[in-house]
C-alpha positions, 0 to 999 in steps of 0.5 A: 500500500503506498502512502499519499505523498503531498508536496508543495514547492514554492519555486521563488516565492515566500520571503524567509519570514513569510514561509516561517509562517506558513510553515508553522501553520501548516505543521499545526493544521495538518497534524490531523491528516494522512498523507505524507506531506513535503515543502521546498522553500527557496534556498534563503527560506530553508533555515527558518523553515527547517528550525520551525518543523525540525520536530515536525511530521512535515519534511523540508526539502530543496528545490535543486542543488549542485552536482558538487560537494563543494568548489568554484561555483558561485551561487550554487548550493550543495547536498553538504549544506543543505543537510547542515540545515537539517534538509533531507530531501531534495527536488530535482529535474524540475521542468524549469531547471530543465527548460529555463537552465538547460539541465540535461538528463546526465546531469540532473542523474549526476545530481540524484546518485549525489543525493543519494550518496549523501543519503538524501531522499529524492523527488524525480520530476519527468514529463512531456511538453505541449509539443511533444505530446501533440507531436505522440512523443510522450511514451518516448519522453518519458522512457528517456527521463526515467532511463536516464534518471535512473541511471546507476540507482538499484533497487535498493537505492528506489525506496529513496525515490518518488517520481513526479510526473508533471506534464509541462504544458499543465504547469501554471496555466491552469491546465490540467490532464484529465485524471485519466490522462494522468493515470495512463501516463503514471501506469507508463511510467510504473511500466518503465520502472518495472521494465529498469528494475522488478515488479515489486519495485514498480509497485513500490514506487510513489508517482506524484502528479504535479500538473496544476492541482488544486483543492478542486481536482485533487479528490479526483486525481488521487482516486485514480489507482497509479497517481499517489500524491502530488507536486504543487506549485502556486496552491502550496503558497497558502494555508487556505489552499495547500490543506484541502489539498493535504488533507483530500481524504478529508474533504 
C-alpha cells in the first residue's frame, strides 16, 4: 500500500519570514491528516523553515542543488549544506531547471546518485511538453527521463525515490490532464520502472502528479489507482489552499 505523498514547492516565492509562517501553520493544521506531506522553500527560506518543523511530521526539502560537494561555483548550493540545515530531501529535474537552465538528463542523474550518496531522499520530476505530446512523443519522453534518471540507482537505492510526473504544458496555466490522462501516463511510467528494475519495485514506487492541482481536482486525481500524491506549485503558497489539498481524504 503506498502512502499519499503531498508536496508543495514554492519555486521563488515566500520571503524567509513569510514561509516561517506558513510553515508553522501548516505543521499545526495538518497534524490531523494522512498523507505524507513535503515543502521546498527557496534556498534563503530553508533555515527558518527547517528550525520551525525540525520536530515536525512535515519534511523540508530543496528545490535543486549542485552536482558538487563543494568548489568554484558561485551561487550554487550543495547536498553538504543543505543537510547542515537539517534538509533531507531534495527536488530535482524540475521542468524549469530543465527548460529555463538547460539541465540535461546526465546531469540532473549526476545530481540524484549525489543525493543519494549523501543519503538524501529524492523527488524525480519527468514529463512531456505541449509539443511533444501533440507531436505522440510522450511514451518516448518519458522512457528517456526515467532511463536516464535512473541511471546507476538499484533497487535498493528506489525506496529513496518518488517520481513526479508533471506534464509541462499543465504547469501554471491552469491546465490540467484529465485524471485519466494522468493515470495512463503514471501506469507508463510504473511500466518503465518495472521494465529498469522488478515488479515489486514498480509497485513500490510513489508517482506524484504535479500538473496544476488544486483543492478542486485533487479528490479526483488521487482516486485514480497509479497517481499517489502530488507536486504543487502556486496552491502550496497558502494555508487556505495547500490543506484541502493535504488533507483530500478529508474533504
Amino acid at each position: 500500500m503506498r502512502t499519499p505523498y503531498i508536496a508543495g514547492n514554492w519555486k521563488m516565492n515566500l520571503t524567509p519570514s513569510e514561509g516561517v509562517k506558513l510553515a508553522k501553520e501548516l505543521a499545526q493544521a495538518t497534524k490531523g491528516c494522512n498523507a505524507k506531506v513535503m515543502v521546498a522553500p527557496n534556498f534563503v527560506t530553508i533555515p527558518g523553515v527547517a528550525e520551525v518543523l525540525k520536530d515536525s511530521h512535515i519534511i523540508v526539502a530543496a528545490q535543486n542543488m549542485n552536482d558538487n560537494l563543494k568548489g568554484a561555483f558561485t551561487g550554487e548550493v550543495s547536498a553538504t549544506m543543505l543537510k547542515d540545515l537539517g534538509v533531507t530531501n531534495v527536488i530535482l529535474g524540475h521542468s524549469e531547471r530543465r527548460a529555463i537552465y538547460g539541465e540535461d538528463d546526465q546531469l540532473i542523474n549526476k545530481k540524484v546518485l549525489l543525493a543519494l550518496a549523501e543519503g538524501m531522499d529524492v523527488d524525480l520530476c519527468i514529463g512531456e511538453t505541449l509539443e511533444e505530446r501533440e507531436g505522440g512523443k510522450l511514451e518516448e519522453v518519458l522512457t528517456t527521463q526515467v532511463t536516464e534518471g535512473l541511471k546507476g540507482v538499484s533497487k535498493e537505492m528506489m525506496k529513496r525515490i518518488t517520481l513526479a510526473y508533471e506534464p509541462v504544458w499543465a504547469i501554471g496555466t491552469g491546465k490540467t490532464a484529465t485524471p485519466e490522462d494522468a493515470d495512463s501516463a503514471h501506469a507508463f511510467v510504473r511500466s518503465i520502472i518495472e521494465k529498469l528494475f522488478d515488479k515489486t519495485v514498480a509497485e513500490e514506487t510513489i508517482i506524484q502528479y504535479g500538473g496544476s492541482v488544486k483543492a478542486a481536482n485533487v479528490k479526483e486525481l488521487m482516486a485514480k489507482e497509479n497517481i499517489d500524491g502530488a507536486l504543487v506549485g502556486g496552491a502550496s503558497l497558502s494555508l487556505e489552499q495547500f490543506l484541502p489539498i493535504v488533507c483530500f481524504d478529508k474533504q
